[in-house]
Residue frames as qw, qx, qy, qz and C-alpha x, y, z in Angstrom:
[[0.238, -0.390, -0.286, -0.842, -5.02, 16.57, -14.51],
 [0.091, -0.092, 0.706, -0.696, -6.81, 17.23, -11.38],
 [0.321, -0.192, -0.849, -0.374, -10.20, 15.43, -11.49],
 [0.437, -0.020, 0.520, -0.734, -13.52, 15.45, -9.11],
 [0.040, -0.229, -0.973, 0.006, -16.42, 12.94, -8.64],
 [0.302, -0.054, 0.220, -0.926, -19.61, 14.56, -8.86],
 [0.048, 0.227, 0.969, -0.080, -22.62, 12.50, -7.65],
 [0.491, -0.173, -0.024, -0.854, -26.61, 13.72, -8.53],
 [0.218, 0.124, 0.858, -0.449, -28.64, 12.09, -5.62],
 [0.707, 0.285, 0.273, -0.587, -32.35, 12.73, -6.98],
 [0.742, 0.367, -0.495, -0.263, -31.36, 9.99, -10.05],
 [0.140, 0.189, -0.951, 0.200, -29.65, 7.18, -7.47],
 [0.800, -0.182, -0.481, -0.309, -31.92, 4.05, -7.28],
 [0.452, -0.549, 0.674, -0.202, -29.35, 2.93, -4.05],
 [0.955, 0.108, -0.238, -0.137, -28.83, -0.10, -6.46],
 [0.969, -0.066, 0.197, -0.133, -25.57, -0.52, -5.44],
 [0.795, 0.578, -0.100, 0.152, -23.56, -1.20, -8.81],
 [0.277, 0.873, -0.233, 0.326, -20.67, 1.18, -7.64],
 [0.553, -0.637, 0.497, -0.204, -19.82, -0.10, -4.78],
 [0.905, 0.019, 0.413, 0.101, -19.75, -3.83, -6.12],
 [0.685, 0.595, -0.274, 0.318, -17.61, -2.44, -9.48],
 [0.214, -0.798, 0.431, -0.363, -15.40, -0.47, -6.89],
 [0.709, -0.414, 0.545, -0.173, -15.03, -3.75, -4.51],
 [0.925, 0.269, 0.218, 0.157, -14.26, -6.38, -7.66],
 [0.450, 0.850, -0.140, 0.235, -11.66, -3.55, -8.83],
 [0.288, 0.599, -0.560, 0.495, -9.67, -3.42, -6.06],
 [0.660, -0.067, -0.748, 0.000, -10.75, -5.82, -3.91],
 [0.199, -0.481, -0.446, 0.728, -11.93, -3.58, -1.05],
 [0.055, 0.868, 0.460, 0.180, -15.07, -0.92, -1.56],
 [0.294, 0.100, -0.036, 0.950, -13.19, 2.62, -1.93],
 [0.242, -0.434, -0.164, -0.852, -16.94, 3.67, -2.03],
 [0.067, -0.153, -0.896, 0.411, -19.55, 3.72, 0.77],
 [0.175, -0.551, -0.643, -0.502, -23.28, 3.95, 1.02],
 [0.089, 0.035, 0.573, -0.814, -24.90, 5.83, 3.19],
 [0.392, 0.352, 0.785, -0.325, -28.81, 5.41, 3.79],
 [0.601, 0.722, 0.197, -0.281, -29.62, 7.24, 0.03],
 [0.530, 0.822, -0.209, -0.001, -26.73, 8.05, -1.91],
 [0.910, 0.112, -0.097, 0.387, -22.91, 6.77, -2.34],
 [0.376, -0.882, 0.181, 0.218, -20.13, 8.64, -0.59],
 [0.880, 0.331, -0.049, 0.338, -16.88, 9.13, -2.45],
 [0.577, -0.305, -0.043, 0.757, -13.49, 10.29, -1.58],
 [0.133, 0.915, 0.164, -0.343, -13.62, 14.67, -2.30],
 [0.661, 0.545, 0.090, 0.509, -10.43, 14.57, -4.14],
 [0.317, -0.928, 0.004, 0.194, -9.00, 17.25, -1.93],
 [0.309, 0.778, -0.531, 0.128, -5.77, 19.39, -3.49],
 [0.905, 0.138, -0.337, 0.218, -3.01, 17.68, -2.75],
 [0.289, 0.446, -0.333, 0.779, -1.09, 20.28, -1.09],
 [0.454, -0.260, 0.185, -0.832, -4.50, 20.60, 1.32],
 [0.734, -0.294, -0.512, -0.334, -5.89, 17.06, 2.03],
 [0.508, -0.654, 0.392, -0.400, -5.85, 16.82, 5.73],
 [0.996, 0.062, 0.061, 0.032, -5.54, 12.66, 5.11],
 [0.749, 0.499, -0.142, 0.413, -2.18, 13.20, 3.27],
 [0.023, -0.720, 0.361, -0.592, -0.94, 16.12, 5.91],
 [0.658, -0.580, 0.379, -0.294, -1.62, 14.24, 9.15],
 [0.973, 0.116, -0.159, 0.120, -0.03, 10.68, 7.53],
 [0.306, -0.821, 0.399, 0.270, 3.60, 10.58, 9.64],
 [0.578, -0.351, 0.560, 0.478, 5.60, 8.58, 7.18],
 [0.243, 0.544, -0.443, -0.670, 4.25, 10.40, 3.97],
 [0.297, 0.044, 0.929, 0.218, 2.44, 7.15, 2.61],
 [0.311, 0.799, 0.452, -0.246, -0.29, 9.41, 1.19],
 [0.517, -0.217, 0.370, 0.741, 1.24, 10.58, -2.36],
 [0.280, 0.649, 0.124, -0.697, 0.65, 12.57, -5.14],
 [0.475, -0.133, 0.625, 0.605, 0.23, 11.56, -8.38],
 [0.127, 0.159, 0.353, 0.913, -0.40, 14.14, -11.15],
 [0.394, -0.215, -0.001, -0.893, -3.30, 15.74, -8.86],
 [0.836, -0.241, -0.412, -0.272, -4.32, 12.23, -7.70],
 [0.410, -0.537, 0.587, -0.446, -3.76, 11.01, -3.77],
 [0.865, -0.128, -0.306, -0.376, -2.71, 7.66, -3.25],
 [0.663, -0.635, 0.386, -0.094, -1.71, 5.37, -0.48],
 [0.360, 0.608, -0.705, 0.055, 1.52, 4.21, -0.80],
 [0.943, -0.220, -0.170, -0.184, 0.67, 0.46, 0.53],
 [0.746, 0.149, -0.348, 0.548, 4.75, 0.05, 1.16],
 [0.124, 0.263, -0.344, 0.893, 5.10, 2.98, 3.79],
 [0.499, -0.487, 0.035, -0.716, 1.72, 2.80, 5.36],
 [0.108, 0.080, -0.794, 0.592, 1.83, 1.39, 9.02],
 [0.503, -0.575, -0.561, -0.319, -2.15, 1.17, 9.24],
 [0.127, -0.166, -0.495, 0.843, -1.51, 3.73, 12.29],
 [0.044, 0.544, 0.821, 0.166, -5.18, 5.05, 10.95],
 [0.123, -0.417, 0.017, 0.900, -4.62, 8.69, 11.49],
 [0.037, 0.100, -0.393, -0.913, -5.61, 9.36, 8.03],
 [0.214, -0.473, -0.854, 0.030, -8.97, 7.44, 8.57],
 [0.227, -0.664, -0.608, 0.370, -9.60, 10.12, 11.22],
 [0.265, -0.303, 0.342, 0.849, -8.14, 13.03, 9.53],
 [0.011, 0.088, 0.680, 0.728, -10.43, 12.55, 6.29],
 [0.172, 0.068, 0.273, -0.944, -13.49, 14.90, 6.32],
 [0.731, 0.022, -0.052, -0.680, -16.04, 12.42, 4.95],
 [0.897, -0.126, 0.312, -0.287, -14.82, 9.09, 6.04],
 [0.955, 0.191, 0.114, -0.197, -13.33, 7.70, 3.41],
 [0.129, 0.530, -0.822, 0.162, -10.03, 5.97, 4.05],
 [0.957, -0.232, 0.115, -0.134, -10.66, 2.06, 4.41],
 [0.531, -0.426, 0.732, 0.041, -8.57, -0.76, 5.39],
 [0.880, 0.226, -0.214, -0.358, -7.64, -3.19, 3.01],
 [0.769, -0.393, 0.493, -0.110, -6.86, -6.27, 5.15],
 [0.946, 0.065, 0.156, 0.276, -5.25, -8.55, 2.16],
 [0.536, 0.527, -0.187, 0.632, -2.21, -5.48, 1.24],
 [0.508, -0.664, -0.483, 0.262, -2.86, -4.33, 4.66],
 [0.270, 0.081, 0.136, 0.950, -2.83, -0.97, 3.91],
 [0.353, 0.623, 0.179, -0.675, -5.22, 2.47, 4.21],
 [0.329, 0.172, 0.630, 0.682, -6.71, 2.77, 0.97],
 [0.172, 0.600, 0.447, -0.641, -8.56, 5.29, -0.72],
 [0.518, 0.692, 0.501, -0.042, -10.07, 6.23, -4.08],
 [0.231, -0.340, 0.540, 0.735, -8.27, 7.31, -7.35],
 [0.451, 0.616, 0.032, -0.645, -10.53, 7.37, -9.61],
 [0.859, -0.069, 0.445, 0.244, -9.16, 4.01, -10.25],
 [0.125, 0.904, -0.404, -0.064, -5.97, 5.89, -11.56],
 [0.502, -0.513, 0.681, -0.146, -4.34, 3.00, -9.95],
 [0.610, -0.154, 0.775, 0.059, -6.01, 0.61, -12.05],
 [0.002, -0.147, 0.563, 0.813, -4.67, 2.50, -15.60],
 [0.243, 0.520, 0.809, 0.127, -8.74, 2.76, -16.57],
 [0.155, 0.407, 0.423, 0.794, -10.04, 5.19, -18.85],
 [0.490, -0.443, -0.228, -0.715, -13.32, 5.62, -17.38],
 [0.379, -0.249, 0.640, -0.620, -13.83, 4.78, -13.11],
 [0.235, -0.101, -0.950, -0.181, -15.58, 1.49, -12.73],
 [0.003, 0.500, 0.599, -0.626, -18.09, 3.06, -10.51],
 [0.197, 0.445, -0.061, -0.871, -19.07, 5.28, -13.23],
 [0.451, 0.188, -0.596, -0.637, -19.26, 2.78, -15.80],
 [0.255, -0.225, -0.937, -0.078, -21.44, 0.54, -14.30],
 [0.187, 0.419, 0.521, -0.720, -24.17, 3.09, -13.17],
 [0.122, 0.465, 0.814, 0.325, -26.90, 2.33, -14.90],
 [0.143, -0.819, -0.497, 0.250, -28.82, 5.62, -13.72],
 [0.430, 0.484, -0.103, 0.755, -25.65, 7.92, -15.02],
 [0.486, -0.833, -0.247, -0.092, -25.51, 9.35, -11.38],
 [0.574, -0.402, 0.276, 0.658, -21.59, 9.77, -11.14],
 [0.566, 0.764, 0.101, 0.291, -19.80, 12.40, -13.30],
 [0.731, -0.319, 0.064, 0.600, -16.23, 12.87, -13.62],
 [0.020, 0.999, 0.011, 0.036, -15.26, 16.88, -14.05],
 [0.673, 0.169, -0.094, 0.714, -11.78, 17.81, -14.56],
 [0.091, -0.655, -0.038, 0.749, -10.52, 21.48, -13.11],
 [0.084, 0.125, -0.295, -0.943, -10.77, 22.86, -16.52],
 [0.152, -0.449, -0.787, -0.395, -14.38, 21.54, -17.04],
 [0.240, -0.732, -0.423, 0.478, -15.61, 23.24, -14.04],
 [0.262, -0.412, 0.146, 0.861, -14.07, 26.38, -15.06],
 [0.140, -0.250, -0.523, -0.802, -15.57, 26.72, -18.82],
 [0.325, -0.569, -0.746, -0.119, -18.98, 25.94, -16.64],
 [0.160, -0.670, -0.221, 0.691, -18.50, 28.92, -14.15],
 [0.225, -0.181, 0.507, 0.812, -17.95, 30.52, -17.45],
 [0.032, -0.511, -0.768, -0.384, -21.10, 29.41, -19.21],
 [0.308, -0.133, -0.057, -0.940, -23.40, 33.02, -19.08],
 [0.748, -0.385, -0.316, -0.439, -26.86, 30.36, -18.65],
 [0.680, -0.424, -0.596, 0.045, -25.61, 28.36, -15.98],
 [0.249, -0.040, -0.493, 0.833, -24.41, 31.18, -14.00],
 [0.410, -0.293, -0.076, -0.860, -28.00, 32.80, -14.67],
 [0.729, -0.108, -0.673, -0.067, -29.65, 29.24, -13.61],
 [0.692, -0.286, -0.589, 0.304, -27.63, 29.61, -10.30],
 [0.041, 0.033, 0.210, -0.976, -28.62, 33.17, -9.53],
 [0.535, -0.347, -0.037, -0.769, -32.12, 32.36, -9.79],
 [0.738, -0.179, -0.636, 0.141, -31.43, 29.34, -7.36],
 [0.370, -0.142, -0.462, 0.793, -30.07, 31.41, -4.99],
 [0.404, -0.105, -0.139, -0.898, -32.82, 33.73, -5.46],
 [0.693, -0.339, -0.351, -0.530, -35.44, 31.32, -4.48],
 [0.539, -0.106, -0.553, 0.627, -32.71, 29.34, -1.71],
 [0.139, 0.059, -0.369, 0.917, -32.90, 33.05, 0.18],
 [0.433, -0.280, -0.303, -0.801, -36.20, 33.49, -0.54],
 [0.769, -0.198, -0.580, -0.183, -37.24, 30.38, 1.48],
 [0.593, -0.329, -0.581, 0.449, -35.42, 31.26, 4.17],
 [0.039, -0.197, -0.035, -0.979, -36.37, 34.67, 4.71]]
């Protein structure tokens, strides 16, 4: 089931937490900080991640809607590093391999360790059908027609 990370900046404290669960999980930060808010991998289709398309020996895999580096085929040629539209392919120097974020898929948990150790509840994990009933939902599409209604306004 394809999954997404969805992060609400006005509630991050910049404690932290995620990164350190993220870095004890898998022994290399999948996440990164930037001067307010945590940066995670986009989850990009599989058929479309630019990370997975530019990789020459195919060490960027699919696995039911989840991308991950194959740690046996990757040649740390860093392509996908440069490839990925918000950064986030790191090195991890002790499997010397790209790595990048699963939604710790990888490490058979229920619930992302980044998620469950935000104390602020500033991560939320969305599936493609959750999104969907939510375009659905009659109030929050009204909600985000009078956002856009005051967005245009402002710039007008």
């Amino acid at each position: 089931m394809k999954t997404l990370m969805v992060v609400d900046p006005r509630m991050c404290t910049e404690c932290k937490d995620c990164i350190t669960a993220c870095k004890d999980e898998h022994g290399v930060s999948r996440v990164k900080k930037t001067s307010t808010v945590p940066i995670f991998c986009m989850q990009c289709h599989p058929d479309k991640a630019p990370c997975a398309r530019i990789c020459p020996t195919n060490a960027i895999l699919d696995d039911d809607g989840t991308l991950f580096v194959d740690s046996e085929s990757c040649i740390l040629c860093r392509l996908c590093m440069i490839a990925c539209p918000v950064g986030m392919i790191v090195i991890d120097k002790k499997k010397i391999s790209a790595q990048k974020c699963t939604l710790c898929m990888d490490a058979e948990r229920i619930i992302p360790a980044c998620v469950e150790v935000c104390k602020d509840n500033v991560l939320k994990i969305f599936s493609i059908e959750d999104l969907e009933d939510l375009k659905k939902d009659t109030t929050f599409a009204d909600v985000l027609e009078q956002a856009m209604k005051v967005y245009q306004n402002k710039i007008e």
